[in-house]
Backbone as a ProteinNet text record, in pm:
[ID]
protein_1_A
[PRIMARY]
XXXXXXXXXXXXXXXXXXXXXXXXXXXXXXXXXXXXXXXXXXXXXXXXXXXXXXXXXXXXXXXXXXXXXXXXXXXXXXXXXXXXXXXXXXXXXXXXXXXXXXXXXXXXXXXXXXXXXXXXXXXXXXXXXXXXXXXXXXXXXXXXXXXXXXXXXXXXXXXXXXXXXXXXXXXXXXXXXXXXXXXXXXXXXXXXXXXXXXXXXXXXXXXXXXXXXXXXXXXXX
[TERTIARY]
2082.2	1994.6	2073.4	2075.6	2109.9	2061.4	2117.3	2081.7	2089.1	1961.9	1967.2	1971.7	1951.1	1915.5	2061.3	2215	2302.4	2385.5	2350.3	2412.8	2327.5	2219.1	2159.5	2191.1	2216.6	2258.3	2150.5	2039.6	1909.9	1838.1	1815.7	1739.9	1665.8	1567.2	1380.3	1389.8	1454.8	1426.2	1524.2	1618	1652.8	1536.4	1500.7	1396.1	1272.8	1201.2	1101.8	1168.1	1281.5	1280.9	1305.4	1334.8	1374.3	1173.2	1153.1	996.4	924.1	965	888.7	985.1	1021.2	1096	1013.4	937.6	870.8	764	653.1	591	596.1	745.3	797.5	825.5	906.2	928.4	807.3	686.8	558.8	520.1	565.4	498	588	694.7	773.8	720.1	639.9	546	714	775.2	835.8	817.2	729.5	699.9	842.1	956.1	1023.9	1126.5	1151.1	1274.9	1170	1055.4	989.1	985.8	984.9	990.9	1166	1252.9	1380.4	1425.9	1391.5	1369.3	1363.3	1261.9	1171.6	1316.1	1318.8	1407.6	1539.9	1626.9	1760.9	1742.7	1664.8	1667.7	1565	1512.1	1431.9	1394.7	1504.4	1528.4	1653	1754.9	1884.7	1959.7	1935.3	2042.7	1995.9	1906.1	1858.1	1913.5	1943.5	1990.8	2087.8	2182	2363.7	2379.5	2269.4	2320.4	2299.2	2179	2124.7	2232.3	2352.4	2436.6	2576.2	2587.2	2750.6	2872.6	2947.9	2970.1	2887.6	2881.1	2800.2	2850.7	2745.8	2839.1	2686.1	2683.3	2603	2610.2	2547	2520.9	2540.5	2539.9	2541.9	2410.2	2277.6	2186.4	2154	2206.4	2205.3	2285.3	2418.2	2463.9	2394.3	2358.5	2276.2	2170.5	2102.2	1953.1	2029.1	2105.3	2104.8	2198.3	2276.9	2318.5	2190.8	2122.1	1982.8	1940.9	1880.4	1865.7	1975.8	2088.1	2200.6	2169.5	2163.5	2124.6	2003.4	1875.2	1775.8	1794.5	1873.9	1875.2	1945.6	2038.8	2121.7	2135.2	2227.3	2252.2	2229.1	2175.3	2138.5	2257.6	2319.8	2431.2	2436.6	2406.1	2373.5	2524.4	2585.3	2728.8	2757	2766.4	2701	2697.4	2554.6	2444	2514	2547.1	2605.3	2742.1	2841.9	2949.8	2878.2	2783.4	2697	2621.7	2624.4	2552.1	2683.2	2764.4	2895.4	2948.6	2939.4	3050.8	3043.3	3129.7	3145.9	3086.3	3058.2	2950	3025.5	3193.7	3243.1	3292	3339.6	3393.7	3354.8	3186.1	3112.6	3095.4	3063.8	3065.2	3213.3	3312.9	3447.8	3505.1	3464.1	3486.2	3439.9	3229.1	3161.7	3205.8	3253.1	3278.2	3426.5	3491.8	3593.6	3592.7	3491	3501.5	3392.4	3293.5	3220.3	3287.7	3359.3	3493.3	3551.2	3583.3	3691.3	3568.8	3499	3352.1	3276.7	3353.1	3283.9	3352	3462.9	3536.1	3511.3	3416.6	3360.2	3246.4	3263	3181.9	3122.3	2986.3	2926.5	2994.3	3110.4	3224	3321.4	3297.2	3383.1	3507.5	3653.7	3775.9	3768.5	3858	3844.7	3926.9	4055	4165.6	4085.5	4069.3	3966	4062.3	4219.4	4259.8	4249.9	4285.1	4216.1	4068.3	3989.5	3882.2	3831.9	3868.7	3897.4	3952.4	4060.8	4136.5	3975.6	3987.3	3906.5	3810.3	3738	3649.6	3736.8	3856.8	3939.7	3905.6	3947.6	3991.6	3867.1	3701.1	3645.2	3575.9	3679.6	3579.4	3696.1	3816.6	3945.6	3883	3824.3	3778.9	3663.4	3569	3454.6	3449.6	3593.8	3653.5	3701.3	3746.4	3830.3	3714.5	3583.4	3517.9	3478.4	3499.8	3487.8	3357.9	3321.6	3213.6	3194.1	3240.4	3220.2	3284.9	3261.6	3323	3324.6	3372.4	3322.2	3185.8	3082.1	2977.3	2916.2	2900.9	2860.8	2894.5	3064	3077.9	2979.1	3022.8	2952	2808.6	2737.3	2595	2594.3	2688	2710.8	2725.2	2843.6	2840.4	2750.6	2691	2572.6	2469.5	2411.2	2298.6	2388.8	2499.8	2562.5	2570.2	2584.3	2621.5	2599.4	2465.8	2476.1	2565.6	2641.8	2744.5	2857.1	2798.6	2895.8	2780.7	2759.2	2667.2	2682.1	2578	2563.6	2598.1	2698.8	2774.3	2651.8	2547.8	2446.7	2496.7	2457.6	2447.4	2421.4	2311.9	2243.9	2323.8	2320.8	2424.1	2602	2618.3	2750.6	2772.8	2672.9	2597.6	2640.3	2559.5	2529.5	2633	2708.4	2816.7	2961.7	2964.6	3134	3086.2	3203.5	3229.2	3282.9	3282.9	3419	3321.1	3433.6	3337.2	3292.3	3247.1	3208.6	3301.8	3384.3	3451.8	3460.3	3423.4	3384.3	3502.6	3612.2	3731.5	3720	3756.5	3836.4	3846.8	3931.3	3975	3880	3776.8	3651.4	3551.9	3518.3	3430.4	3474.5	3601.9	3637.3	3611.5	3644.8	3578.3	3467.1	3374.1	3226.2	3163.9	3238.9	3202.7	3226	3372.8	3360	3293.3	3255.2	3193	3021.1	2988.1	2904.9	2890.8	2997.4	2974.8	2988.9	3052.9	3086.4	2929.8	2872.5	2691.8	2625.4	2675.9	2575.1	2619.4	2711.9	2740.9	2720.3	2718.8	2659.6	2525.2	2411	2304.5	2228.2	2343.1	2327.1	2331.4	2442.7	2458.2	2327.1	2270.8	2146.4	2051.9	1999.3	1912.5	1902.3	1989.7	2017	2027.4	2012.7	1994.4	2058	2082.3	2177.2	2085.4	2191	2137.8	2246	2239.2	2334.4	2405	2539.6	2514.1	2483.1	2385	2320.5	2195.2	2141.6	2012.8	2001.6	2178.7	2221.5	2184.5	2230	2261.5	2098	1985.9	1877.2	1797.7	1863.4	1776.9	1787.6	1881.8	1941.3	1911.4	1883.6	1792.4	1686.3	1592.8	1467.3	1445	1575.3	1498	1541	1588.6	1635.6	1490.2	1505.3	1293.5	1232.8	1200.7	1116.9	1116.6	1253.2	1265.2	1243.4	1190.7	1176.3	1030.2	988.4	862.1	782.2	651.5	615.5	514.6	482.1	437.8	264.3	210.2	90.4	43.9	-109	-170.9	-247.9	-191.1	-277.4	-415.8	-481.3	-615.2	-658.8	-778.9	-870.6	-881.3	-805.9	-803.4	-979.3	-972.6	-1111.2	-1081.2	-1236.2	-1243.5	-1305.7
-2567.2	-2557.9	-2510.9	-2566.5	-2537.2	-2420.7	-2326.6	-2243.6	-2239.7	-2240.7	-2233.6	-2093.8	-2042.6	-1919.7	-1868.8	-1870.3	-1826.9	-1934.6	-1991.1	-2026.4	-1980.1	-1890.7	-1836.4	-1678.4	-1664.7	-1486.6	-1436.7	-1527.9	-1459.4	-1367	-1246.9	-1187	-1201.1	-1250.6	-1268.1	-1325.8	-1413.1	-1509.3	-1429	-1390.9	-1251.7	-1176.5	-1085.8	-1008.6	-1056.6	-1174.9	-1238.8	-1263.5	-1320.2	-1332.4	-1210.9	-1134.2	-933.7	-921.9	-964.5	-938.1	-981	-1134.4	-1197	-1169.4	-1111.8	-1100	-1058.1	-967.1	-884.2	-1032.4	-1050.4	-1155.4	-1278.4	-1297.1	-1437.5	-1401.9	-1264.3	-1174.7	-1202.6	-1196.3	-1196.3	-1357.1	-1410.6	-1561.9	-1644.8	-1586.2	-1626.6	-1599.2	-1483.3	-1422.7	-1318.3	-1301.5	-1294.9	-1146.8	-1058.9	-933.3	-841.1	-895.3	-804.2	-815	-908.8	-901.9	-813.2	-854.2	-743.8	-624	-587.3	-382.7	-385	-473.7	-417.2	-428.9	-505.3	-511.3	-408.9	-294.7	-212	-96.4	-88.8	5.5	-7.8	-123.4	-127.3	-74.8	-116.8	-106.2	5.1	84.7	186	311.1	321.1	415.6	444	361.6	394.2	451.1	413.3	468	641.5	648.5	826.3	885.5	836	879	867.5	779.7	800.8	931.6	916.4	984.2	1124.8	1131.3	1308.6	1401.4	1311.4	1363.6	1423.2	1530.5	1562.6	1596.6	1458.5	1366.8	1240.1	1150.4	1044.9	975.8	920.5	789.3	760	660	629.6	648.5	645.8	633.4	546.7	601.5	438.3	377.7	444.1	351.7	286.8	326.7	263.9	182	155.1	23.8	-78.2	-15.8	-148.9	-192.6	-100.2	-144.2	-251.8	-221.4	-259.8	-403.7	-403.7	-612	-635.1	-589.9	-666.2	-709.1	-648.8	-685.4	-822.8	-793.6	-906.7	-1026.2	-998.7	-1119	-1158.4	-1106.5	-1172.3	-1220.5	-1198.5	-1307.9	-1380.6	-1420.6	-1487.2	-1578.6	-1592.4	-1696	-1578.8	-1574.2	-1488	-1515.9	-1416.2	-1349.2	-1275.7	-1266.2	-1202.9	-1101.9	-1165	-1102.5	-979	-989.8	-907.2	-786.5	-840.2	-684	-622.7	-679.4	-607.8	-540.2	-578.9	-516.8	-431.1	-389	-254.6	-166.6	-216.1	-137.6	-55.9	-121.8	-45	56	49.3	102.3	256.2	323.6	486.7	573.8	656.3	714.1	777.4	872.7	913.5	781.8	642.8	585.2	563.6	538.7	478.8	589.2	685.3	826.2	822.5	827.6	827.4	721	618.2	446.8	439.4	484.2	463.3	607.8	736.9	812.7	744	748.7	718.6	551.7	482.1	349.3	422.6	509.5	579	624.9	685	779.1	658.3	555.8	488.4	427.4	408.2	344.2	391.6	530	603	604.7	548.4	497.7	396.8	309.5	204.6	207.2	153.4	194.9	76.7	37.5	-15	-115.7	-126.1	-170.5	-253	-356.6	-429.7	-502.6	-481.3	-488.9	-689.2	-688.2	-847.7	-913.7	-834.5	-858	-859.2	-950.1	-958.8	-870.3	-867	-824.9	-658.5	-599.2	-421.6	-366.1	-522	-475.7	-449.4	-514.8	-558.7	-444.7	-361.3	-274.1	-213.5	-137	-14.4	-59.9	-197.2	-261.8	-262.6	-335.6	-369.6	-277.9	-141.6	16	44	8.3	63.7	-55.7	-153.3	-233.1	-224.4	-200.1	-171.5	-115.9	19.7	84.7	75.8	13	-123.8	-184.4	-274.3	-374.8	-337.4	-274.2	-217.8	-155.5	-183.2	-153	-303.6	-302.3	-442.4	-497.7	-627.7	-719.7	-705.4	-626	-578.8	-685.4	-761.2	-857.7	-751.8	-857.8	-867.1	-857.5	-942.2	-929.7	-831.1	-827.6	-674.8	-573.3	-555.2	-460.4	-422.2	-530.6	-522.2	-486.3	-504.2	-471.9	-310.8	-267.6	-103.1	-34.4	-88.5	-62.6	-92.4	-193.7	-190.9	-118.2	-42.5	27.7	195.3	181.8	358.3	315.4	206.1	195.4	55.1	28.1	-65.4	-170.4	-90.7	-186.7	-288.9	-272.9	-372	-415.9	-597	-686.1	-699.6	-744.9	-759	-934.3	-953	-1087.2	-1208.9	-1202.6	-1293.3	-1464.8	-1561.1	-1717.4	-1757	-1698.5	-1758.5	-1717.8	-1602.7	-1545.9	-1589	-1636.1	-1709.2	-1839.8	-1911.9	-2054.1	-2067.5	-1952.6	-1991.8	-1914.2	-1872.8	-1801.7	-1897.3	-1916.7	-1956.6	-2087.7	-2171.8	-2324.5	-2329.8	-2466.3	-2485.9	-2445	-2411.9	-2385.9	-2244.8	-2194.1	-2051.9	-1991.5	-1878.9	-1825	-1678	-1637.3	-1508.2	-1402.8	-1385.6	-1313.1	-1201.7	-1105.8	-995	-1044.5	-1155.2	-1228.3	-1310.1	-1377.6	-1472	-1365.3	-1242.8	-1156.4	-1050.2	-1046	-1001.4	-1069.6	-1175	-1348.1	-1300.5	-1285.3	-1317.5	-1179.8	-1075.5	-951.1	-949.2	-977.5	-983.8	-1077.2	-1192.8	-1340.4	-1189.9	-1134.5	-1089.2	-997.1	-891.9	-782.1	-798.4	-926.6	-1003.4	-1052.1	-1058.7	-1160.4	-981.5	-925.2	-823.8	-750.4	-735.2	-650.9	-757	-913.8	-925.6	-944	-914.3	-920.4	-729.3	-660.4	-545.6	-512.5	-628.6	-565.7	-639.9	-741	-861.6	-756.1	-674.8	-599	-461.7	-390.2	-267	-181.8	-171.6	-103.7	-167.6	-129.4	-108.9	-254.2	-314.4	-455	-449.3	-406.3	-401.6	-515.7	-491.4	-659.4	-618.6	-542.7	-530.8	-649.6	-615.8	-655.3	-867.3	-809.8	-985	-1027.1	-991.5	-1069.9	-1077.8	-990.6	-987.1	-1077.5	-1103.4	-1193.8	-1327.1	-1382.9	-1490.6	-1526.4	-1449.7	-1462.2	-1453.2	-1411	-1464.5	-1568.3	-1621.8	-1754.1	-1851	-1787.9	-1890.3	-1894.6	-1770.5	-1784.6	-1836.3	-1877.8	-1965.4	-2116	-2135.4	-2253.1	-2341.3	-2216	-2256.8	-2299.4	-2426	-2404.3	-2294.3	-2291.3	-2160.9	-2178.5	-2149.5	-2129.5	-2106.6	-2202.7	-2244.1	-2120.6	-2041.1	-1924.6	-2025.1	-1955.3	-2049.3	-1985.8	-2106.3	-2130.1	-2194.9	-2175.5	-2196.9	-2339.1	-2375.6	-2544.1	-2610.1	-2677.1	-2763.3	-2855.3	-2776.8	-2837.7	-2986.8
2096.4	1980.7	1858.6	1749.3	1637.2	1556	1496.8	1422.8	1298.2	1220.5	1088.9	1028.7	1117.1	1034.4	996.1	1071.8	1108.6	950.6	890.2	766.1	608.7	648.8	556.1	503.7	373.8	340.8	247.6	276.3	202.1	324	302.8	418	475.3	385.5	426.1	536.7	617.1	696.8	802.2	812.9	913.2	917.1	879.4	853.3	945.2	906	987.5	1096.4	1114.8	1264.2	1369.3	1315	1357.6	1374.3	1288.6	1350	1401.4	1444.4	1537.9	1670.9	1681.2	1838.5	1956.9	1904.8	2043.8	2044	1996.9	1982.5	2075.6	2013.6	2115.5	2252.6	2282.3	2422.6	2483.9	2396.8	2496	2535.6	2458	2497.1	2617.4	2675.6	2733.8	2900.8	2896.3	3027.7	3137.1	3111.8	3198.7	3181.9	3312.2	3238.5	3305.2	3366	3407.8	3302.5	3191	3101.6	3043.3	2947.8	2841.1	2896.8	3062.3	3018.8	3035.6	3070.5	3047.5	2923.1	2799	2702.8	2616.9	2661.8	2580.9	2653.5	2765.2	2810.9	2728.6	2693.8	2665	2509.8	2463	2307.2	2309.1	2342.4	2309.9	2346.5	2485.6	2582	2598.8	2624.3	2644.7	2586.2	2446.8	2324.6	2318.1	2311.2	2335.3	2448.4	2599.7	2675.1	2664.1	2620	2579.4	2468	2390.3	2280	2351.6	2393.6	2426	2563.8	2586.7	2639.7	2554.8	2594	2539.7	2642.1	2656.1	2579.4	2590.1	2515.9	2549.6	2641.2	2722.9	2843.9	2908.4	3000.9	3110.1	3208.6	3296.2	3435.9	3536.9	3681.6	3745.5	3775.3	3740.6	3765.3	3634.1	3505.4	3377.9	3379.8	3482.8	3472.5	3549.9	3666.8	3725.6	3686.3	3599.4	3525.4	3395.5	3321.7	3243.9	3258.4	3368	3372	3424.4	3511.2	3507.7	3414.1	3287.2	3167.8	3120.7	3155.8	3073.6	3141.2	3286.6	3377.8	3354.9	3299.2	3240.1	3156.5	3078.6	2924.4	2930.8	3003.7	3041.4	3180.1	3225.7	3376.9	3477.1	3589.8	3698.7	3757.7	3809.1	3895.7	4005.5	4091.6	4141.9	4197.3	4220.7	4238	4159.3	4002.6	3935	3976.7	3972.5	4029.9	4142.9	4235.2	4368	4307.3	4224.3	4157.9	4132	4032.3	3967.8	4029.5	4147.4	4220.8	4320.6	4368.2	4416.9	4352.7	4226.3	4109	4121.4	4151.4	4155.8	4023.7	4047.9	3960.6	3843.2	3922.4	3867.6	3729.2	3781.2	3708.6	3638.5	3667.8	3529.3	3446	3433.3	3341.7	3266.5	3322.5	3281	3185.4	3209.9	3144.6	3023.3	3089.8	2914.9	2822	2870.9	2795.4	2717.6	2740	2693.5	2578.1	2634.3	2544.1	2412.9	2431.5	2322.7	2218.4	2263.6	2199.9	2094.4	2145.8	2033.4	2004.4	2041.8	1970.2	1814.3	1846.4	1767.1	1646.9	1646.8	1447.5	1400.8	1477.8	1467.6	1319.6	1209.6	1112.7	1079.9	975	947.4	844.4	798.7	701.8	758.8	793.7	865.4	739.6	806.7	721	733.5	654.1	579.7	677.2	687.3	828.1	987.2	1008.4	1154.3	1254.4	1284.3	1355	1352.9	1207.1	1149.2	1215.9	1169.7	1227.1	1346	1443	1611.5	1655	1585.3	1704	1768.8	1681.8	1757.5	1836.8	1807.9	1907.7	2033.3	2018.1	2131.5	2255.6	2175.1	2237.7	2305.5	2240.5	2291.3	2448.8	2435.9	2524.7	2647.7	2644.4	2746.6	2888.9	2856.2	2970.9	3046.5	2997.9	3011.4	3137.2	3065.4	3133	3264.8	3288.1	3416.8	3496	3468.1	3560.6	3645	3804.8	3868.8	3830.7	3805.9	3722.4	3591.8	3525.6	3389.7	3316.4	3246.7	3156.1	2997.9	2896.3	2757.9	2736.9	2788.8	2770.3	2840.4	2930.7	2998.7	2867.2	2902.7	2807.1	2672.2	2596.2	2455.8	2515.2	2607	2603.5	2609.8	2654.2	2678.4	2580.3	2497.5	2346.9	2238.4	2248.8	2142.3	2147.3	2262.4	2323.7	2226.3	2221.6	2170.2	1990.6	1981.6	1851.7	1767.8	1666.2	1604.3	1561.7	1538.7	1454.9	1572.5	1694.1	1761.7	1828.6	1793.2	1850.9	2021.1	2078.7	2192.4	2188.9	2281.7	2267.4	2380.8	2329.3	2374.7	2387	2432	2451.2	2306.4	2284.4	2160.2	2042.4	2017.2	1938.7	1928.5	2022.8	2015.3	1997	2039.8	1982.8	1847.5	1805.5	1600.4	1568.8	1607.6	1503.1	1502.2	1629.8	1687.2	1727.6	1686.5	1765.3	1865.3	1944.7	2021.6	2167.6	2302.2	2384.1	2419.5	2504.9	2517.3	2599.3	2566.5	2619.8	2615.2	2738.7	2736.4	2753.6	2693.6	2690.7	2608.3	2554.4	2518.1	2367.1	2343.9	2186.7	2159	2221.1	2233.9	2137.1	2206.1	2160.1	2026.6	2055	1906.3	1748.5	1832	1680.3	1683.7	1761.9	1771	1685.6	1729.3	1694.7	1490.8	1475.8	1373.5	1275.4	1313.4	1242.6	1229	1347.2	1280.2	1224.9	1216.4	1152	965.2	941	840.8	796	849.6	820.2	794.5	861.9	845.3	747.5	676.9	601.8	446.9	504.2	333	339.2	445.6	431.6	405.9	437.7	416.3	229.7	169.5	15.1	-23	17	-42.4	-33.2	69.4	97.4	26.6	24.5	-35.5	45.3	181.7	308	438.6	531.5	662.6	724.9	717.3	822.5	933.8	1062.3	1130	1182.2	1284.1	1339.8	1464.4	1504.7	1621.1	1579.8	1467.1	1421.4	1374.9	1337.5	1353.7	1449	1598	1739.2	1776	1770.5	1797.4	1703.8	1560.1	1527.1	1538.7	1586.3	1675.1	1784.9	1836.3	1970.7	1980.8	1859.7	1832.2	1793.3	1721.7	1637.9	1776.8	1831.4	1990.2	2058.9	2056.7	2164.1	2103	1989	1907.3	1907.8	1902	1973.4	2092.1	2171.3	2340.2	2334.6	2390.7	2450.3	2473.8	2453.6	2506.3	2627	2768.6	2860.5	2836.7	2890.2	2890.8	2953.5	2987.4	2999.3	3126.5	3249.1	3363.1	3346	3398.6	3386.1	3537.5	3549.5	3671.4	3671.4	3815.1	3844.8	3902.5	3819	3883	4010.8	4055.9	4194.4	4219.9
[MASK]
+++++++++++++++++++++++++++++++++++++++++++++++++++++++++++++++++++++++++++++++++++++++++++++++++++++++++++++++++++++++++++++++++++++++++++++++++++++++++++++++++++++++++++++++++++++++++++++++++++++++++++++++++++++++++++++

């Protein structure tokens, strides 16, 4: 599916689609993505944050590729990696990728490679957890910190050409193509347009595009 919205730097139409998201979440019926949904974006980030130091858990990693695996291709392999994963490691991994996460600013540099380190740094220790990709990763990091998008299908669709490649240098393009959209929809606006808020509104205008699921009804006899 083509994205229009992803060649536009007028807000309004970001904006509406940031607000039709939950909306469309509902017309899709699938009630186990909408409460992991409500959990990733509305629960999690309080529990990373309300720790010192910040990091996750190991049942916040397995809850949360659930979530990735709902919006995405089902894995099941995955899940069984996240569910193995040592408790100590995962505490140790996301503390430490938080940490370089955390020079991560709302100002993305013009030099894509300037801008990338510190992403790099914070997605390294991520990575080295077994099943953990780029995308995994970034879902870990965007839940601690706006300003690094969650590297979604849809969202990589409309930003990046070519084919999909889920690497380390794949997601650094991707990361910066949006932190670049968000920061000139941030000067259009006058206020903080993240590129968290990018990747989510991309994936609304994606659910919009989908068919929407008929409301079963009582078959005649």
């Amino acid at each position: 599916m083509v994205s229009v919205l992803w060649k536009s730097d007028d807000p309004q139409p970001w904006l509406e689609h940031l607000e039709a998201a939950k909306e469309r979440l509902q017309a899709i019926q699938d009630d186990k993505l909408i409460e992991l949904e409500e959990w990733f974006w509305e629960h999690l980030p309080d529990q990373i944050q309300d720790r010192s130091p910040p990091q996750i858990h190991g049942e916040e990693l397995v809850k949360l590729m659930e979530w990735k695996l709902k919006r995405g291709k089902w894995r099941p392999k995955l899940l069984d990696y996240a569910k193995s994963a040592k408790e100590e490691d995962v505490r140790e991994s996301s503390q430490a990728a938080f940490e370089a996460a955390g020079k991560i600013t709302d100002e993305p540099d013009a030099d894509a490679d300037v801008d990338g380190e510190a992403i790099r740094d914070a997605l390294r220790p991520l990575t080295e957890l077994k099943g953990v990709g780029p995308a995994t990763a970034s879902a870990i990091l965007t839940a601690f910190s706006p300003h690094i998008p969650f590297m979604s299908d849809e969202a990589m669709a409309a930003a990046l050409t070519g084919p999909k490649q889920y690497t380390p240098a794949r997601y650094l393009d991707f990361a910066h193509a949006l932190r670049l959209k968000a920061h000139k929809l941030t000067t259009e606006l006058g206020r903080t347009f993240s590129a968290q808020d990018v990747e989510k509104a991309l994936w609304s205008e994606a659910l919009g595009q989908k068919p929407q699921k008929k409301a079963a009804g009582k078959r005649k006899r």
